[in-house]
N, C-alpha and C positions, 0 to 999 in steps of 0.2 A: 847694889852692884852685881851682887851673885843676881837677881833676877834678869838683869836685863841680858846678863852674859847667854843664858839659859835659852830665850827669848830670841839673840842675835844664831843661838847654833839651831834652834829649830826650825829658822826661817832658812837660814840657807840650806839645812838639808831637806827643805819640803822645795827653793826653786832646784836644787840638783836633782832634787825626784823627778821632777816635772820637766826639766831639761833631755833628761834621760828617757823619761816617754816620749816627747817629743820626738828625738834621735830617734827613739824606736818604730814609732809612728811612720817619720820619713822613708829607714828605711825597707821598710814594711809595704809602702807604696812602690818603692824603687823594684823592689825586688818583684812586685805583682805588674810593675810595667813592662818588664824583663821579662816575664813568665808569658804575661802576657803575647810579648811579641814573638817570642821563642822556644817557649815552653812545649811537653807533647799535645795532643788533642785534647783531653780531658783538663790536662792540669791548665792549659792556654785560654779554653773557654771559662775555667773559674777565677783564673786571673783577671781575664779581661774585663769580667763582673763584678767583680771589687772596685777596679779601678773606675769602671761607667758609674757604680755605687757612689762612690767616695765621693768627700766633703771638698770643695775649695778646688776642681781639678779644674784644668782650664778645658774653653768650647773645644781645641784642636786635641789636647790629652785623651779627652773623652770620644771625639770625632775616630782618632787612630785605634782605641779600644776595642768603638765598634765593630770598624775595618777590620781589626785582624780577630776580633772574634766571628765576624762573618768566613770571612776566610776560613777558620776552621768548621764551621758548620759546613759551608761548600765543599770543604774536602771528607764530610762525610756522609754527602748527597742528601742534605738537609739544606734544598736550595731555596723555600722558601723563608723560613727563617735567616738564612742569608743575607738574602734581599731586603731582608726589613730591616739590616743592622747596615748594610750599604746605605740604605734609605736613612739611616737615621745619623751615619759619616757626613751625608753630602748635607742633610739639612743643616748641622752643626758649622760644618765646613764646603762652603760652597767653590773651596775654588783646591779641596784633595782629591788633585789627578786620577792617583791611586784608586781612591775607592768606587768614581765612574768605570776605571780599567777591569776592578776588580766584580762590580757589581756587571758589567757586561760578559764578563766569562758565567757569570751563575747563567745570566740569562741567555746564551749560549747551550749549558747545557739545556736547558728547560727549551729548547730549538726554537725560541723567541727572537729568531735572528736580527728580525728588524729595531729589535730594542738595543740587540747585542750591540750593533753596527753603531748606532746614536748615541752609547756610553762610551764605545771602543772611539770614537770620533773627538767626543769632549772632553775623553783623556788626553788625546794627542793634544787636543786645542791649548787645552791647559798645560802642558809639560810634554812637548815635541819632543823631548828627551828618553822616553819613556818605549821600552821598546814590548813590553806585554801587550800593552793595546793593541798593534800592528800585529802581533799574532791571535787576537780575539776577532780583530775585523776579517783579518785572512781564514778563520777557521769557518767564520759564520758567511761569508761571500760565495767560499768552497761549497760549504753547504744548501745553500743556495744556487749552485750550478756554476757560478764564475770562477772558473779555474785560473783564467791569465789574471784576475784582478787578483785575488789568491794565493798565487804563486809571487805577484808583485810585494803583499805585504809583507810573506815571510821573507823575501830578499830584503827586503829592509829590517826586518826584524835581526836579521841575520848580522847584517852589516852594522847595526848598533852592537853587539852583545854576541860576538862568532861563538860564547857559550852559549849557545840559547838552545837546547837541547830539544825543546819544544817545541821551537818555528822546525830544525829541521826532521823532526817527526812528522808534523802537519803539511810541510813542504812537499816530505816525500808521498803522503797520501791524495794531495794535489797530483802528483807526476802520475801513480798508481793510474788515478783517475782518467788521465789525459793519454793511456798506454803509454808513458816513457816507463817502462821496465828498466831500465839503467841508471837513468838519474833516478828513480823513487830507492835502489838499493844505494845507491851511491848516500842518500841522504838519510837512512837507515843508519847505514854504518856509521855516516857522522854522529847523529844524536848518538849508539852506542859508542862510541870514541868519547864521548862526553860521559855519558853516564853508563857502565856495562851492566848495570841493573834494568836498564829498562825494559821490562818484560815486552809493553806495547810494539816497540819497536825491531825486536828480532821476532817477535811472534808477524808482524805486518812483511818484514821482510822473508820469509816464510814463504806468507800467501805468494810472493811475485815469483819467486823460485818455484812453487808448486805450478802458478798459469806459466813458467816458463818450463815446464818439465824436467826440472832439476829436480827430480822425488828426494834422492839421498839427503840434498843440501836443504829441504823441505824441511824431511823429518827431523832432521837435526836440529833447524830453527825451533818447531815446534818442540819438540823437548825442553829444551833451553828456556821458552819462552813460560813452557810450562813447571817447570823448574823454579823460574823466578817467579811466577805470580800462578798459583794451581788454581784460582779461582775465576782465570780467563778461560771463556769457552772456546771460543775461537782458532786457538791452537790444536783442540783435541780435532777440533772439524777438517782443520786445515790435515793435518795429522792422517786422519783415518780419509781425505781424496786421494792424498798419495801414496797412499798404502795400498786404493785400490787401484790407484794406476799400475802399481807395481804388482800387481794380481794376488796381493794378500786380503782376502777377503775378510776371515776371520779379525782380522787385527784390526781391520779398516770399523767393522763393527764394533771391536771393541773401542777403539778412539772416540767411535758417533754416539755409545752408552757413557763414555765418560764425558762429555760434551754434555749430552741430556743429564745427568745428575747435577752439573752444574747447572745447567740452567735447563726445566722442565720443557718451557716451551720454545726452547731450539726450535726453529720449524725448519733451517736447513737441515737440520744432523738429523728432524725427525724425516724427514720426506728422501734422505740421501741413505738412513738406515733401513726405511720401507722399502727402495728399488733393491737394494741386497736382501732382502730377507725372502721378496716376491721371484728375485731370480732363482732365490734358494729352493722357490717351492714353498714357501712358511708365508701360504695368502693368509690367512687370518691375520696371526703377527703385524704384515704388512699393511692390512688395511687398516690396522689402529691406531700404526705409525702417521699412516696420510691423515686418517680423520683427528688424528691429535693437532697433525701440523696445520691444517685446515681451522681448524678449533682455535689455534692460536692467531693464525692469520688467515683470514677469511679469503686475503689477495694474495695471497702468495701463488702465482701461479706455475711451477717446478712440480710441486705438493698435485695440482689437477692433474697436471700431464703423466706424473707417474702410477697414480691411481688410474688414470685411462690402461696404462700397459696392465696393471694389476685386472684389471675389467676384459680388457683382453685375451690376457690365459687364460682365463673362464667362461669364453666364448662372447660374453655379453656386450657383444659388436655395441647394441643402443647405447647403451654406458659407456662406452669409451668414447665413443664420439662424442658426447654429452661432455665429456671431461676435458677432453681436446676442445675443445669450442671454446670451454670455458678459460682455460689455459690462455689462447690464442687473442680473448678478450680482455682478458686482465694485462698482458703484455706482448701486442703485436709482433714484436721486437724478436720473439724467441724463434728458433729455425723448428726445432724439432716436434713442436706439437703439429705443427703444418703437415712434417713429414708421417707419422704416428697416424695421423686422423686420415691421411690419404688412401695408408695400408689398410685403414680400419672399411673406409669407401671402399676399397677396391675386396675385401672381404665379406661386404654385400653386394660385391657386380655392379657396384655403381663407379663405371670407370670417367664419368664427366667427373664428377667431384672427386674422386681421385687425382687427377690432371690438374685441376685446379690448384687442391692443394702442394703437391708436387712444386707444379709453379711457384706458388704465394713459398717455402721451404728457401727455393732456388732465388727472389727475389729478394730474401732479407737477408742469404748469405750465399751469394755464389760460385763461394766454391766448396758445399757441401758435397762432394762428392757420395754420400749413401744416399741422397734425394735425386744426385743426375743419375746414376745408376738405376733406382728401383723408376724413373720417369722413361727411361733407357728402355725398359723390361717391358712396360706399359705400351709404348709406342710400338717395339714390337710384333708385342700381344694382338695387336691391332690393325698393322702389317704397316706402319709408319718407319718404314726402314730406314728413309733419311732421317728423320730424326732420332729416332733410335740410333744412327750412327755418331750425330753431331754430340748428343749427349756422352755417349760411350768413347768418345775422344777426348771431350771436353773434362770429365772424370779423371783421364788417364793423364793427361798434361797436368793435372795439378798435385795428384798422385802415381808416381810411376811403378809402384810397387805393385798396385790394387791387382788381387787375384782374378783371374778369369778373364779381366777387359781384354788384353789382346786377342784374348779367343770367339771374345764378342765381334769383335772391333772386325776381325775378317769373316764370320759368318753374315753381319750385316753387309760387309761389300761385294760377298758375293750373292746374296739377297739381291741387292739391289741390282750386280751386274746381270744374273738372270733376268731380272724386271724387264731392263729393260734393253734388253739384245732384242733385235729384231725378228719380228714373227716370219717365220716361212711363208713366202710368196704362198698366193693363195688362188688357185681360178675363178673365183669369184669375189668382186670387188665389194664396194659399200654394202650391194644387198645381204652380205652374208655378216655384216658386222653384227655384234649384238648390242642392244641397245635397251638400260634400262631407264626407269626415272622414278623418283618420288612425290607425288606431288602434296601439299599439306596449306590448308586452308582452316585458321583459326577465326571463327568469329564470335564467340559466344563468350566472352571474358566474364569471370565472375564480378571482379572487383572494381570495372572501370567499365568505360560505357562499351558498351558491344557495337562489332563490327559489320556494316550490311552487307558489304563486297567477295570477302575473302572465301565464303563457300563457294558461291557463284562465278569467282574468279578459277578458284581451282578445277574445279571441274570443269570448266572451258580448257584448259589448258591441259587435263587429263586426258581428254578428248579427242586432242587435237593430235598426242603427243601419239595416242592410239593408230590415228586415222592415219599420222607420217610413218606408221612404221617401226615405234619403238615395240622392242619384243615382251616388254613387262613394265608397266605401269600401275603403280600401289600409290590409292588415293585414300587419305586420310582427315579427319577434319576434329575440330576444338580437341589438339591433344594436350593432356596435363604433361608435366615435368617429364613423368618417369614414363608415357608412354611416348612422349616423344624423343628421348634417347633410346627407349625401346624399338625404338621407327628405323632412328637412324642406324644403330648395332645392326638391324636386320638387314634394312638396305646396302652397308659397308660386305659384308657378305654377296649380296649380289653385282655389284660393283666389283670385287674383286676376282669377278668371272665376265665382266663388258666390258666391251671396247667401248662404248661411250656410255657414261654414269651422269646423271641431272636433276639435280634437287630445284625444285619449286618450292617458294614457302611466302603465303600473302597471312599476315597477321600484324602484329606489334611487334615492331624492333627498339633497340635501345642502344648509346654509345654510351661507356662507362669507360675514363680512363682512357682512350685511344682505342677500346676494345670494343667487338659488335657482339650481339646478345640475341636471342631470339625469345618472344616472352610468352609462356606457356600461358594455357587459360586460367588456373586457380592460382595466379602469381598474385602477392601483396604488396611486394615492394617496399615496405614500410619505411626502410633505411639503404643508401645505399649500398650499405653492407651485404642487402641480401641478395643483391642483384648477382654475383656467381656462383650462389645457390638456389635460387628458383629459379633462374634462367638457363636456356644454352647458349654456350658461347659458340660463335660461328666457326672457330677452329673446330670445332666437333664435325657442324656440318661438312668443311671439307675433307675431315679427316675420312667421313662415308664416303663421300665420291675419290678417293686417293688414288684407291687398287684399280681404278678402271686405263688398261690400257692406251688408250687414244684420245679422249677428252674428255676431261672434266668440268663440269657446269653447274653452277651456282645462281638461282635467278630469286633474287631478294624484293620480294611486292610489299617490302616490310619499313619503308623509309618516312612512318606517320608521326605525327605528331607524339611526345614522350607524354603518356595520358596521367603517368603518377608523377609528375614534375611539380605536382602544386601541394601533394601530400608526402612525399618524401623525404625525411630527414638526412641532413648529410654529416657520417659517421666519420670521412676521413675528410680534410677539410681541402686537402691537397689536388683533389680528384675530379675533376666533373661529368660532370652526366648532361651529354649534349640533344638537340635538336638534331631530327635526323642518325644515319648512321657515317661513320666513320670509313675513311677511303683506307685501303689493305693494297698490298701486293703480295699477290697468291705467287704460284711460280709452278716452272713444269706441266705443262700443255692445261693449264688450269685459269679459267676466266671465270669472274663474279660477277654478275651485272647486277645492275639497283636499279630499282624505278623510278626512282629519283638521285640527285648526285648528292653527295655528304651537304650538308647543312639544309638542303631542302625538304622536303616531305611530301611523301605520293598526293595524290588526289584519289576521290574512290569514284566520282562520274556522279551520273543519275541515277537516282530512287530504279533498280529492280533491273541495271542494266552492266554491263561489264567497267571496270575500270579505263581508263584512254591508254595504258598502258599494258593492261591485256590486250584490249582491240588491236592495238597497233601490232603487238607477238603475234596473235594468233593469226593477223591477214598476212603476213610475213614468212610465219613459221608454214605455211600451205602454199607459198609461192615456190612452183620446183625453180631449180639453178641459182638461188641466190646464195653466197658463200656468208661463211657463219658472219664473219668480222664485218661485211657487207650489212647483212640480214641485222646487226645491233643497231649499223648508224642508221640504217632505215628505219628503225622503231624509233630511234629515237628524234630524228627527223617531224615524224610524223605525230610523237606526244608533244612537244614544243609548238608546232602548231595548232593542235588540237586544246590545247591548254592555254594560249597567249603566252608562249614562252613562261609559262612560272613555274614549270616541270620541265625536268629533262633528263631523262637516262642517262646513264653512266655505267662502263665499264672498265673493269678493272684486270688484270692477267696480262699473260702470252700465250700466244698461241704458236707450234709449228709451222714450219713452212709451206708443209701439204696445205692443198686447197679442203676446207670441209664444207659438208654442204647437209642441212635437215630433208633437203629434197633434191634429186638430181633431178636436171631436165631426161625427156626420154629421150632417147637418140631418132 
């Protein structure tokens, strides 16, 4: 009886033993699902490794473990390992919303958008309820460029969950995006209404107060922002712009070193710290700034353009061009490297590409006023008084501050009111007029077939132009680029001492864009791109004949066929490069004529004889009494016939009322 008693107490305290482990077992698991889902980052991922671990857990227990052990790998930018614990949710459980929604933010960050968008989609499919997904799709759509889809899903995100602190952070970087400055702060301030921690959030609103020129309410952002999270760069950058809008240099530099110690290759804060350091006069410094930031982003093009200005102050005009080009290639988009590389042209005397870029400054943002301005000065320089006036107004209506314009503004009117007051009656008529002309005959093209006309044409026409009368006649033939702005600089010069000024020019013409070009002999053409750099553009030519008091003339032998149209790549897609040239209205006693009318192309005649379009000027130009506007339709009369109508002249301008005439009958 004692045995069995003995017997009966040992067995029940081996099942209370085991009972007891058991309990403990359970809740040893309970507490590792808890930690798991809850716990901090370290202790959460060893949780959740027990629990994946353990014996007897079900597919979904185990599914959920992974899920939020992924989660915390994601939140400490261990997104691949992430992804495999998402991957191994969904395999378990194919139908946890969650872990698609979840594994779509990882691949979100990693900018895997199109995957983001496919898991952010079969969250919703599976649990419409669910409103994180709707801010994975909207953050990856954004990034991708669709701002109104974007903006769509954090509304809804919003509308499920008005907590959702995160749809209106991303909301308001949607609005940022789209220039609404007011709803992106408005949706700032929401997310910090939610959460007043959120560094992201008053550091991004920040930035809008800085592009909106609230520097105070800037700085203050960034403090704060930097306050709560000191390992955000962003704020110091933001920080140190409007410090130096506020003309604290010093400080602004030190914002852009604190900026860089967080993160090395800043290439804003480095390329924003090099322009102060170079204005300081600290080039060295400065240029280790650019080539850091370079180094880090090969495309950052801010980084070229300010190293141009660095290249600048040390004369090395090459270089800086070279940086600006490069600038201006990486992102068309920017105004200022246009303007910079203009100054940089006009620093070697090369006022066509100057102009140009002026222009190209003036096209991507119109109302730069330091581009109409120094375009202003240019025109000028030049003696383009109306324009130089139009600019110099145009500047002051969008700035009414701008120093000096109104003093501009009336020495160009009275510029131009001297121009063009009427000359003192004179005793002697036409014959005492002066009359120059230029005439220019390319034939000799390096790169494309060469031309048999245009010598032979010119000179006919040099000839002629002698034999009527004109008092200076400069004949010129196969000029490159730069002698041929050198032609025209010289000619505008004597133009602006004639009563009547006349450029002749038989070679290769080209329309680019609505624009006419005239095509030097060592042009390549290779991309459209280069076309307003190895060409001139025809505003140059009339800009030479301007200064001539009484008429200006323009006679274009230049209307052939485009010879690099089958080799030229096209740079901007938007642009074309036409057959033939392009119809203009010139203005102010100024006529263009063509040899042919836009979309057509001259003819050159027969082997070793004048073009039908010279023949026709020159029997024209030696007839006394014919009046000018007469004298065109007879050319052109006479080429249409001569050609079976597949030519025909064309003129372009106005003229005076006075009768003009290249030959007066005698009396």
């Amino acid at each position: 009886m004692t045995e069995l008693r003995t017997l009966f107490f040992i067995t029940r305290t081996s099942c209370l033993a085991l009972a007891l482990s058991i309990g403990a077992l359970s809740q040893a698991f309970a507490d590792d699902k808890q930690d798991c889902e809850r716990g901090s980052r370290e202790a959460s991922i060893a949780a959740c490794t027990r629990v994946i671990g353990a014996q007897n857990v079900s597919p979904r227990d185990r599914a959920i473990a992974h899920r939020n052990r992924g989660i915390r790998y994601r939140a400490g930018n261990d997104y691949d390992r992430a992804i495999a614990d998402f991957d191994a949710a969904i395999k378990l459980d194919p139908a946890l919303a969650t872990a698609y929604g979840q594994r779509g933010w990882a691949y979100q960050f990693k900018r895997d958008y199109d995957r983001a968008i496919a898991d952010a989609n079969e969250a919703i499919r599976l649990d419409p309820k669910l409103d994180q997904p709707y801010v994975t799709r909207g953050v990856s759509v954004r990034n991708k460029g669709d701002l109104t889809a974007a903006i769509a899903d954090f509304d809804t995100a919003i509308g499920m969950n008005s907590n959702n602190a995160l749809a209106y952070y991303h909301r308001g970087l949607a609005y940022r995006d789209k220039g609404d400055q007011d709803r992106a702060i408005a949706d700032f301030d929401a997310a910090l209404r939610i959460d007043p921690k959120y560094a992201s959030a008053v550091g991004n609103r920040g930035y809008i107060y800085q592009q909106k020129r609230d520097h105070d309410r800037a700085i203050a952002d960034a403090n704060e922002a930097i306050r709560l999270d000191p390992k955000l760069d962003y704020p110091y950058y933001n920080r140190g712009l409007s410090l130096q809008m506020k003309g604290d240099v010093a400080g602004a530099i030190e914002s852009y070193d604190a900026a860089i110690r967080v993160n090395p290759n800043y290439v804003a804060a480095l390329a924003a710290r090099g322009a102060l350091l170079r204005d300081r006069g600290e080039l060295d410094r400065a240029f280790a700034d650019f080539e850091a930031a370079i180094k880090a982003n090969v495309n950052y093009a801010p980084a070229y353009n300010a190293r141009g200005r660095a290249y600048q102050l040390k004369r090395d005009t090459d270089r800086a061009i070279a940086d600006f080009g490069e600038a201006i290639r990486l992102n068309p988009k920017l105004d200022y490297p246009y303007l910079n590389r203009a100054i940089a042209f006009q620093d070697k005397g090369d006022a066509v590409r100057a102009l140009a870029d002026f222009d190209a400054a003036i096209a991507v943002n119109p109302r730069y006023t330091a581009a109409l301005n120094r375009r202003a000065l240019l025109h000028e320089s030049e003696g383009r008084f109306p324009n130089a006036l139009a600019d110099f107004k145009a500047a002051l209506a969008i700035d009414p501050k701008l120093p000096n314009t109104p003093e501009r503004i009336r020495r160009m009117e009275e510029k131009i009111a001297a121009r063009t007051a009427p000359a003192p009656a004179s005793p002697s008529p036409a014959s005492e007029e002066k009359r120059v002309a230029l005439v220019i005959g390319n034939s000799s093209y390096a790169n494309v077939q060469k031309l048999p006309n245009p010598k032979g044409d010119s000179e006919k026409i040099a000839d002629t132009l002698k034999q009527i009368g004109f008092a200076r006649v400069t004949l010129a033939h196969d000029l490159t680029r730069e002698k041929l702005v050198d032609a025209l600089k010289t000619f505008a010069r004597d133009a602006a001492n004639a009563d009547w000024a006349l450029v002749y020019f038989a070679g290769h013409g080209i329309e680019f864009d609505g624009r006419n070009f005239l095509i030097p002999i060592e042009a390549k053409l290779e991309s459209d791109r280069d076309i307003s750099f190895e060409a001139v553009a025809l505003e140059q030519v009339l800009f030479s004949v301007e200064g001539a008091r009484k008429l200006r003339l323009v006679i274009l032998d230049a209307c052939r066929d485009n010879p690099f149209a089958k080799t030229m790549s096209r740079g901007i897609g938007t642009r074309s490069v036409s057959r033939g040239l392009a119809q203009i209205e010139p203005e102010g006693a100024t006529l263009v004529a063509y040899a042919a009318k836009h979309g057509q192309y001259a003819m050159d005649g027969e082997p070793g004889a004048n073009s039908p379009f010279v023949r026709a000027l020159v029997k024209h130009l030696e007839t006394p009494g014919v009046e000018i506007s007469l004298l065109f339709r007879k050319v052109r009369d006479d080429v249409m016939a001569s050609t079976g109508r597949k030519q025909e002249p064309f003129t372009y301008g106005s003229l005076p009322s006075e009768e003009l005439f290249f030959r007066r009958k005698q009396p």
